[in-house]
VODO-894784 format. One line per 5 residues: number of its first residue (from 1); for each residue y, x, z of C-alpha. Coordinates in nm, 2 decimals. Example, Ala and Ser with C-alpha at 12.3 -4.5 7.8 and 13.67 -1.06 7.14 Angstrom:
BEGIN
1	-0.45:1.23:0.78 ~ -0.11:1.37:0.71
***
This chain:
BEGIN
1	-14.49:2.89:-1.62 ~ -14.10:2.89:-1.67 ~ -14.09:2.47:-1.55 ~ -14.28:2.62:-1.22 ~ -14.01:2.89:-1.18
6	-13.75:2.66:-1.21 ~ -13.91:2.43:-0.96 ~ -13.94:2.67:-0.72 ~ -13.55:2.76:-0.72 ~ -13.48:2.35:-0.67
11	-13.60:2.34:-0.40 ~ -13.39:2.59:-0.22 ~ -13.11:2.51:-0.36 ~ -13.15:2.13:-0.27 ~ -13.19:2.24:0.09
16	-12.91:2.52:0.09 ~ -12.69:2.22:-0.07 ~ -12.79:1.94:0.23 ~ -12.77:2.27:0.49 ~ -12.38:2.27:0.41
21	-12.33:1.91:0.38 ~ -12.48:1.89:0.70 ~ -12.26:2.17:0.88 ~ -11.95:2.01:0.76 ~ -12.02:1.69:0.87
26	-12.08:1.81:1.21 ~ -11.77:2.08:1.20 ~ -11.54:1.76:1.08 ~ -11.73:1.54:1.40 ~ -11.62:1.83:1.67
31	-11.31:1.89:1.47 ~ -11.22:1.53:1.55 ~ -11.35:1.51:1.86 ~ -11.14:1.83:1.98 ~ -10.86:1.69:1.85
36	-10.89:1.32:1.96 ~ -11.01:1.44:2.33 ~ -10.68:1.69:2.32 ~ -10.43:1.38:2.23 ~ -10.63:1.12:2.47
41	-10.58:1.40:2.78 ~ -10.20:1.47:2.70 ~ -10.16:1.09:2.66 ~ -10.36:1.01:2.99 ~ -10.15:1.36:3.21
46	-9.80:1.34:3.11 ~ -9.76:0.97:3.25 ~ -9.96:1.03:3.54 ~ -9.74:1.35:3.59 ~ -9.43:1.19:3.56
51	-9.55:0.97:3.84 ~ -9.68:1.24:4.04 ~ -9.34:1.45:4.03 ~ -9.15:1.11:4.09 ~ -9.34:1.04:4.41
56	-9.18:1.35:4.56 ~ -8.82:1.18:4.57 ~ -8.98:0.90:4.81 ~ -9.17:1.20:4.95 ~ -8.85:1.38:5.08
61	-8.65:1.07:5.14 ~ -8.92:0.93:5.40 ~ -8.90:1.29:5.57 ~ -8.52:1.33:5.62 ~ -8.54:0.92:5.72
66	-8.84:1.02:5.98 ~ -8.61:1.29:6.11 ~ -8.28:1.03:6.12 ~ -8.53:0.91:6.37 ~ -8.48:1.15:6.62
71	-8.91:1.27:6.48 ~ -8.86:1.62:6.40 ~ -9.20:1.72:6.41 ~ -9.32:1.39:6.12 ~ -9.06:1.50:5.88
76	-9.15:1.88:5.87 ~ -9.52:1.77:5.80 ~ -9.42:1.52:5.55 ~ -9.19:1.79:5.39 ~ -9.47:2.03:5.36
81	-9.63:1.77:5.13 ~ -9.28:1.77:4.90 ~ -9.21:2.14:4.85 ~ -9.41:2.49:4.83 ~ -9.41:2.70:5.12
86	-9.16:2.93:4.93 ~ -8.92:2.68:4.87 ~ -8.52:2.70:4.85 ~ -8.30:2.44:4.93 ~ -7.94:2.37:4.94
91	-7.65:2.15:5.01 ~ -7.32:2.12:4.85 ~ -7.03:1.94:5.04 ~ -6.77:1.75:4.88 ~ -6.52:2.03:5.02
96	-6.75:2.33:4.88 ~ -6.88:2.41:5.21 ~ -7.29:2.52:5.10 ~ -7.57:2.55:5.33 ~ -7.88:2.71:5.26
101	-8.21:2.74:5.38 ~ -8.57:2.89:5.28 ~ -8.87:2.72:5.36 ~ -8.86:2.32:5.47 ~ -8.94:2.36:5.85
106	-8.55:2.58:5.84 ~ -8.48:2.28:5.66 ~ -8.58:2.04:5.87 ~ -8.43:2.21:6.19 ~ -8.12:2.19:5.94
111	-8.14:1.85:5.90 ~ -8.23:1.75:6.25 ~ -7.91:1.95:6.39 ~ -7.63:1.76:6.15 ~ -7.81:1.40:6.24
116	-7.79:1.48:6.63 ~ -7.49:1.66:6.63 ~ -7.33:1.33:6.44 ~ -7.51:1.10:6.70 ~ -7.68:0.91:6.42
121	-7.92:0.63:6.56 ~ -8.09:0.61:6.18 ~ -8.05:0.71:5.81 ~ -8.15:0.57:5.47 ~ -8.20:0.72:5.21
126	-8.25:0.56:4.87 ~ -8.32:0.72:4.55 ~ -8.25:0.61:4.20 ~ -8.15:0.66:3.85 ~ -8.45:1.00:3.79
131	-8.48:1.21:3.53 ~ -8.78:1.45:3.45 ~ -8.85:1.71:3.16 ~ -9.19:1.87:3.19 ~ -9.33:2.19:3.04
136	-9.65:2.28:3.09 ~ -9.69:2.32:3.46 ~ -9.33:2.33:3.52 ~ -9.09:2.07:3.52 ~ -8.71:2.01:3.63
141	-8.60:1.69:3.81 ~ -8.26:1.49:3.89 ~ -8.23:1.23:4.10 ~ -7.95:1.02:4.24 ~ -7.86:1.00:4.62
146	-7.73:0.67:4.84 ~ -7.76:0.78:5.19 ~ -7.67:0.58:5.50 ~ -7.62:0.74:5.82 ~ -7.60:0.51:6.18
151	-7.35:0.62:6.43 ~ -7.32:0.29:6.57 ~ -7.31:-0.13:6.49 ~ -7.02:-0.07:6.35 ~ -6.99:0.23:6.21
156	-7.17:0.46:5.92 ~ -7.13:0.74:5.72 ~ -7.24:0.71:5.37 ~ -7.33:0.97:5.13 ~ -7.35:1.01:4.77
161	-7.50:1.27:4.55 ~ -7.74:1.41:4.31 ~ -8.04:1.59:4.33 ~ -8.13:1.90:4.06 ~ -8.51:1.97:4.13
166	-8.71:2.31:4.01 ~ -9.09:2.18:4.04 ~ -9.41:2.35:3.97 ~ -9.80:2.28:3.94 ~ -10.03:2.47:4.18
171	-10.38:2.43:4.20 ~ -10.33:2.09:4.03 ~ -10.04:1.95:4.25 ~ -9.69:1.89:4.17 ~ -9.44:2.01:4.47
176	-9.07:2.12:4.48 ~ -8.97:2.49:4.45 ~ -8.58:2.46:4.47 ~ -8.39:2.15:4.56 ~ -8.00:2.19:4.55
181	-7.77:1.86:4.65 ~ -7.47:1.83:4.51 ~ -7.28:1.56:4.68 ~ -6.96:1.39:4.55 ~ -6.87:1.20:4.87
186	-6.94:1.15:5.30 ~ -6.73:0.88:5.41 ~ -6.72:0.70:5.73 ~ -6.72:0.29:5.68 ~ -6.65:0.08:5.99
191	-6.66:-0.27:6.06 ~ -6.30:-0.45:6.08 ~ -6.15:-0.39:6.41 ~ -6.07:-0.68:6.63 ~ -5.69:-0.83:6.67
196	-5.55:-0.74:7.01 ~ -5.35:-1.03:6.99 ~ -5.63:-1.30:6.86 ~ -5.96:-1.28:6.97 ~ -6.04:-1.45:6.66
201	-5.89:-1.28:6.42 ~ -6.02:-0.91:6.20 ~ -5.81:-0.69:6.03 ~ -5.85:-0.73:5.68 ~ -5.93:-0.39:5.59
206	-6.23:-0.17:5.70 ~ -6.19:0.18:5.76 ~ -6.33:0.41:5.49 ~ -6.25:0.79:5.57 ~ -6.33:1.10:5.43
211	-6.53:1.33:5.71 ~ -6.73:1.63:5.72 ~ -7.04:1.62:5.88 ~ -7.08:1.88:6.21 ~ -7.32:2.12:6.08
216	-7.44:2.38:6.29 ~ -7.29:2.74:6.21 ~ -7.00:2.60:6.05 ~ -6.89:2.32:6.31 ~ -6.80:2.48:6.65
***
């Protein structure tokens, strides 16, 4: 009678015992696979997020270059792929003089009114030397600036600068919030000027010259 009783209590205690093992083996398998999935997805976003927010300094430099081609309306719609529709940007000239504007088609109109009121033909802009911190859907950019400006065959103004970006995620896609340029220099470069007395002969030094872009509202 008592070997039955004890029998009887083996049994449940053999299946209670391989219940447990059971939940902790699948508890440690979604345990790992929480974890593992969580590092794979930060591995897989962060790089592709660094790219994405990268893209945007091309993104801005193909714009203003669209709009150094007399296309006003191509760079605002390729600056409406760069920046929210909230977005803040600024200049800073080498002599303190700022100019802002809110929202990129401002911007653009901006833009578009220095390059033709300078008569330039063309601009360049190349960007290099970026930096980017990110945090959570928020990130802050730098970037460096070489800009080339055509006034003529012989003559450009060339600008150099940096970049301090304020970018965000919405609904999945990085863009600009607040752009400020802080530029160290605008100078004028011209080829060497021909000899009156030899047709042959160049001066041996170019002209490089400090000068201050007309901008509309500060340039009458």
């Amino acid at each position: 009678m008592e070997k039955r009783r004890e029998g009887g209590r083996i049994v449940p205690k053999a299946i209670s015992f391989l219940f447990n093992q059971i939940t902790l083996i699948v508890l440690a398998v979604i345990l790992v696979l929480f974890i593992g999935g969580r590092f794979e997805l930060a591995s897989a976003t962060q790089p592709n997020a660094e790219l994405e927010i990268q893209k945007l300094t091309s993104c801005y430099a193909l714009g203003t270059d669209a709009i150094g081609r007399g296309n006003l309306l191509e760079g605002k719609n390729i600056y409406r792929d760069c920046f929210t529709q909230d977005a803040v940007l600024t200049a800073i000239f080498p002599d303190g003089t700022t100019q802002t504007n809110y929202g990129t088609d401002a911007w653009a109109d901006f833009v578009y009114s220095v390059f033709q009121g300078n008569g330039y033909t063309a601009t360049q802009h190349l960007m290099g030397t970026i930096n980017i911190s990110i945090e959570n859907n928020k990130a802050m950019m730098t970037s460096y600036l070489h800009a080339t400006h055509k006034r003529s065959e012989t003559s450009i103004d060339v600008a150099n600068g940096t970049y301090e970006d304020q970018v965000v995620n919405i609904n999945g896609r990085w863009k600009i919030r607040k752009r400020t340029l802080k530029l160290i220099d605008f100078l004028n470069l011209s080829s060497p000027t021909v000899n009156s007395s030899n047709a042959n002969a160049r001066s041996s030094n170019s002209s490089a010259t400090f000068v201050r872009p007309k901008m509309s509202g500060f340039n009458k």
